[in-house]
C-alpha positions in Angstrom: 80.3 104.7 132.4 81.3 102.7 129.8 82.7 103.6 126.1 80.2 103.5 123.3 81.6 103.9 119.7 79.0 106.6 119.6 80.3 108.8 121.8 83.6 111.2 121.5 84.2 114.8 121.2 82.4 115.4 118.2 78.6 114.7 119.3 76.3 112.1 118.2 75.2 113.6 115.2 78.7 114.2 114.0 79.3 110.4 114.7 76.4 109.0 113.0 77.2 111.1 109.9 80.7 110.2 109.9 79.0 106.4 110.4 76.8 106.7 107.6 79.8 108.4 105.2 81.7 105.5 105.7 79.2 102.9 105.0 78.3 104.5 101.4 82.3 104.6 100.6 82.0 100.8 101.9 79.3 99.8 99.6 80.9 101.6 96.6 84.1 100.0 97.3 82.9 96.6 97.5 80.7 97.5 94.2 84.0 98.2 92.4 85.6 94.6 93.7 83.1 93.1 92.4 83.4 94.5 89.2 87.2 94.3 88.9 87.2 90.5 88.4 90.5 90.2 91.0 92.1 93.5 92.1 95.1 93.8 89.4 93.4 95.9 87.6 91.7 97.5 90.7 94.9 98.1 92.4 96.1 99.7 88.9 93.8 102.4 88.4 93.3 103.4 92.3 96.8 102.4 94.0 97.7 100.2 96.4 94.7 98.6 97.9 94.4 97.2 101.8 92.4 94.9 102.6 91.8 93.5 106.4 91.9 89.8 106.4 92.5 87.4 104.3 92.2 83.2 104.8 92.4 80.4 102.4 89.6 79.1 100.6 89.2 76.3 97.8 92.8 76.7 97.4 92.1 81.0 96.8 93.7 84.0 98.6 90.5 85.2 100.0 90.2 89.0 101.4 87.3 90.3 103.7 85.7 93.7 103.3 87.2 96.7 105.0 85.8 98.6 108.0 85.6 101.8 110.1 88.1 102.8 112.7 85.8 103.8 115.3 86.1 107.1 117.6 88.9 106.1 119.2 92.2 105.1 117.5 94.4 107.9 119.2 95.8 107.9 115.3 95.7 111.7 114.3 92.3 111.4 112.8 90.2 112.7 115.7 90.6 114.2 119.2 90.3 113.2 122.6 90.1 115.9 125.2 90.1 118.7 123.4 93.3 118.2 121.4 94.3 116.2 118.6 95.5 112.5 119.7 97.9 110.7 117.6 99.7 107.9 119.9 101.8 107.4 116.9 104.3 110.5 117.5 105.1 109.2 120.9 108.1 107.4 121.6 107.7 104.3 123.0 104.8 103.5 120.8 107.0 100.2 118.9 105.8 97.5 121.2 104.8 94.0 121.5 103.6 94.2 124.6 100.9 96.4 125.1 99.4 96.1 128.6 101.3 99.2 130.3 100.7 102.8 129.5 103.6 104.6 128.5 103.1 107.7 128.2 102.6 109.9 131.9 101.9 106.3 133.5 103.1 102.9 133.6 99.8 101.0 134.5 99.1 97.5 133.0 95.9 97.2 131.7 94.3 93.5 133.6 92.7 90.9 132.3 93.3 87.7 130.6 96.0 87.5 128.7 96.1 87.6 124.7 99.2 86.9 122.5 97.7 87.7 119.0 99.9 86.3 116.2 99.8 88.0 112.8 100.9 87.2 109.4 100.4 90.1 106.6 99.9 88.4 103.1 99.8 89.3 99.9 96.8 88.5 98.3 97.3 89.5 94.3 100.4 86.8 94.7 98.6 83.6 96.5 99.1 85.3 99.5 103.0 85.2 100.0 104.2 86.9 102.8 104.7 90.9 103.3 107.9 91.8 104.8 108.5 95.6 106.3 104.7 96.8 106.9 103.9 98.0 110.1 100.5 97.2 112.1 99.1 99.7 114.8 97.4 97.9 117.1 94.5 99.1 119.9 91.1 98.1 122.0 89.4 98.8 125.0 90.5 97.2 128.2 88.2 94.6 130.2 85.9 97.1 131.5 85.1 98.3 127.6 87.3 101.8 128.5 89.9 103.2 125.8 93.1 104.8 126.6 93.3 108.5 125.9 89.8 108.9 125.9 87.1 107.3 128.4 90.6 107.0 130.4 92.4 109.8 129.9 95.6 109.5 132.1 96.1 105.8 130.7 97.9 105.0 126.9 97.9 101.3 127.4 96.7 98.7 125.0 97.9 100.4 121.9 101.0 99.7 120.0 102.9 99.3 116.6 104.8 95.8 115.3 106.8 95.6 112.0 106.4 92.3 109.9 109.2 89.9 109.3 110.6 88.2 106.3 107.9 85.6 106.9 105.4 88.6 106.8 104.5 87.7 110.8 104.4 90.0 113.8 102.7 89.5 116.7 101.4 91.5 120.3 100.8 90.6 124.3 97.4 91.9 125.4 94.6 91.3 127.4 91.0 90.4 126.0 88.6 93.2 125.7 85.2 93.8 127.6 82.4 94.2 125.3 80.1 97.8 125.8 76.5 98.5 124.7 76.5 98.2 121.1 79.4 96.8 119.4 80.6 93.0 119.3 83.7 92.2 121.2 86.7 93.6 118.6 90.2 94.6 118.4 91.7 97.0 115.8 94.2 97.0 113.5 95.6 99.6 111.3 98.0 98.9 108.4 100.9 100.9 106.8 103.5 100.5 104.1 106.4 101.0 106.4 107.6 101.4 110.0 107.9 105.4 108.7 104.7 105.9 107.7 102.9 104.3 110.4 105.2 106.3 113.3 105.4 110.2 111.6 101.9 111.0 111.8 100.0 110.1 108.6 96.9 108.3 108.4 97.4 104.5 107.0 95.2 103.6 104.1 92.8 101.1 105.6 91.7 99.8 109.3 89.6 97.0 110.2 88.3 95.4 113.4 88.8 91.3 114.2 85.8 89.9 115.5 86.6 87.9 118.3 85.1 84.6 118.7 81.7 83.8 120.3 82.5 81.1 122.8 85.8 82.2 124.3 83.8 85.5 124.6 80.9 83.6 126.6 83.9 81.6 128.9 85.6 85.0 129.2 83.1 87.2 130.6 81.1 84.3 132.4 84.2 82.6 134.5 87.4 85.1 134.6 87.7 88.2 137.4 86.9 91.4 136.6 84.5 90.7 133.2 81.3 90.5 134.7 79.7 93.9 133.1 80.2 92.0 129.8 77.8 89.6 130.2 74.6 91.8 129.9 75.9 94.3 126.5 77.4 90.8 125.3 73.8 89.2 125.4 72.3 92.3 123.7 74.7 92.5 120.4 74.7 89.8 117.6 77.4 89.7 114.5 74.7 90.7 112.2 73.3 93.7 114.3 77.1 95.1 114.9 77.3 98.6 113.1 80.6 96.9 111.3 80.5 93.3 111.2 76.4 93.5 110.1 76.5 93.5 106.4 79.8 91.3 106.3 78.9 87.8 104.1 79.6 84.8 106.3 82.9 84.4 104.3 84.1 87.2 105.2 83.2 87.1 109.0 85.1 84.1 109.3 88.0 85.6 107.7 87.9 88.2 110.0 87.6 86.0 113.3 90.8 85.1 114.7 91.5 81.1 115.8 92.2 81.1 119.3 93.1 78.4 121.7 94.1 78.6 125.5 92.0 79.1 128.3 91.7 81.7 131.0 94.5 80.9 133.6 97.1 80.7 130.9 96.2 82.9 128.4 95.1 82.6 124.8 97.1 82.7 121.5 95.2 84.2 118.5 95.9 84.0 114.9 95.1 85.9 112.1 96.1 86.4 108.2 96.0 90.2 107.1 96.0 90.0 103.1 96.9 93.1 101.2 96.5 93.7 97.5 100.5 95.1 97.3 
């Protein structure tokens, strides 16, 4: 059976309230940029503000809106299997290369192979680079399973990366599967610092990359093992996703990586994550 954002520990309704929660802190967050004119002054009176993505436009630092984790991040925040789950304790959990589990097993995850290349920004300073944040990065495997969870023995396609002074970082995956109501999507979660992202504490804002239309299309038509993507993948649209749905087109382009490759080599994948520091 495959894993539906819908469905955890916690029951539907639990989920769909959680859903609906976020979406009104969303919309009142987005309310507030609006009003702020640039986020100085927003970051001033709230703090230090994430945001997901960021890409150049008209010469402007442009960020996209934030998102919701999902029910499975394996970050603290929820449980999986009765107990709390929070990868980020483990040891072993600083890793480019994600496709093993590394926890009970050592299983690589299969499918084709990703190398997504990051570069954290600053976007209250024309988007010069972050040093010294750390990214915790996770997604389903090609069969639209998560670690912990809908595959409980596994821990594989989750790990953490610390930018450089160029503010870059980058991971080795595999491309995801797409399930039954949500677009194709990886997951990143952002901290301050190596520290905070590895004793436990919940980062202050994740967000999903959309991943692009026609590599998903060659992907799930033409490479082994991806064949239960094509149906859900014919069924889901950007604008029906429960995330990517009320996203401008501005800002779903910002938040869809660039990749080039194909499926016998692998792809490479970049994306700018802009933070208000």
């Amino acid at each position: 059976m495959r894993a539906q954002d819908d469905d955890h520990d916690g029951g539907l309704g639990k989920d769909l309230a959680l859903i609906g929660q976020k979406l009104v802190e969303r919309r009142q967050a987005l309310s507030l940029l609006g009003m702020a004119a640039g986020s100085a002054a927003l970051a001033g009176g709230l703090g230090t503000v994430l945001f997901p993505r960021a890409a150049y436009a008209g010469g402007k630092c442009v960020a996209d809106a934030p998102e919701i984790a999902g029910p499975f991040p394996a970050d603290g925040t929820n449980h999986a299997n009765g107990s709390t789950s929070d990868v980020l304790t483990e040891s072993g959990v600083v890793r480019r290369d994600v496709r093993s589990s590394f926890l009970t097993t050592t299983t690589k995850a299969k499918g084709v192979k990703v190398r997504l290349k990051l570069t954290l920004v600053n976007i209250n300073a024309r988007c010069t680079p972050l040093a010294g944040y750390a990214v915790y990065f996770w997604h389903c495997d090609r069969d639209g399973l998560y670690s912990l969870y809908t595959v409980p023995k596994e821990s594989y396609l989750r790990g953490v990366q610390v930018s450089d002074e160029n503010g870059r970082l980058s991971f080795v995956t595999i491309f995801p599967g797409c399930y039954p109501g949500r677009w194709p999507h990886l997951h990143l979660e952002n901290f301050t610092s190596l520290a905070e992202a590895t004793n436990g504490k919940k980062s202050f804002l994740t967000t999903p990359l959309a991943l692009p239309a026609d590599v998903c299309t060659n992907i799930y038509n033409n490479a082994r093992g991806y064949s239960g993507s094509i149906q859900p993948f014919s069924q889901i649209t950007l604008g029906t996703d429960q995330c990517f749905g009320d996203d401008t087109p501005a800002q779903l382009a910002a938040m869809t990586p660039v990749m080039t490759g194909n499926i016998q080599d692998g792809y490479v994948a970049k994306a700018t994550v802009g933070i208000a520091a």
